[in-house]
N, C-alpha and C positions, 0 to 999 in steps of 0.2 A: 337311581333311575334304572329299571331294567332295562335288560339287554334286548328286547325286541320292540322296544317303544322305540329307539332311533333308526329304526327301518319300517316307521308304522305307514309313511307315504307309498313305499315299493311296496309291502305287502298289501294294501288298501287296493292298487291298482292291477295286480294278477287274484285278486276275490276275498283275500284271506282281512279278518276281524281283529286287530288287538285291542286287547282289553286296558284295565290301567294297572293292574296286577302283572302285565309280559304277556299272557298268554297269548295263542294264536290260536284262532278256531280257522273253518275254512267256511265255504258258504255253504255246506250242508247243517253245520253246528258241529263239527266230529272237530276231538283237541286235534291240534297240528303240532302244534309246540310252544316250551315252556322254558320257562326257570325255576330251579330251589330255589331255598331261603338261603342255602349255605352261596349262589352265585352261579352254580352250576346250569348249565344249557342244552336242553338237549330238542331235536326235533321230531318227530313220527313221517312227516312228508321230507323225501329227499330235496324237493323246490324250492322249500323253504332255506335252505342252506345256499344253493344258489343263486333265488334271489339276494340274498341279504351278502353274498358276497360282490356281486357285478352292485349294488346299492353300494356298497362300502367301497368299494374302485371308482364312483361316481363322488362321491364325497372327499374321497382323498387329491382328485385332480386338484393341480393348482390353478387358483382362481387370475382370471386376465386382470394386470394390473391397470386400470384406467389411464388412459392418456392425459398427460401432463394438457392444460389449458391457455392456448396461446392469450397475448396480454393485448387491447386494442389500446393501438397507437392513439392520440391522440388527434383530432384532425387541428390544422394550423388553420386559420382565414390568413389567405395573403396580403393583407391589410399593409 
């Protein structure tokens, strides 16, 4: 999976395009940023590094564990 398809939500919502290849364009069409083939990452927009870091601090929070679900008594008739 490239390295900027897991931040394609953040980048989708400050303008910028991923492609299915990694790439990033911005909304004029100019590259933003990429991956090789060898893994490598690099960016042309300095924004692009910090969204995709506050994106990765939002992902790494831990998630609230749901509350436990009380049990319903049964109702007695006082028969």
């Amino acid at each position: 999976m490239p390295y900027y398809n897991k931040y394609e939500k953040a980048l989708k919502a400050h303008g910028f395009t991923v492609d299915t290849a990694g790439n990033v364009w911005d909304a004029r069409g100019n590259h933003a940023a990429a991956e090789d083939r060898f893994g490598n990452v690099y960016a042309n927009d300095p924004n692009i590094t910090e969204i995709c870091i506050k994106a990765q601090a939002e992902m790494d929070k831990p998630k609230p564990k749901p509350k436990p679900k009380k049990k319903a008594e049964p109702i007695e008739d006082g028969d």
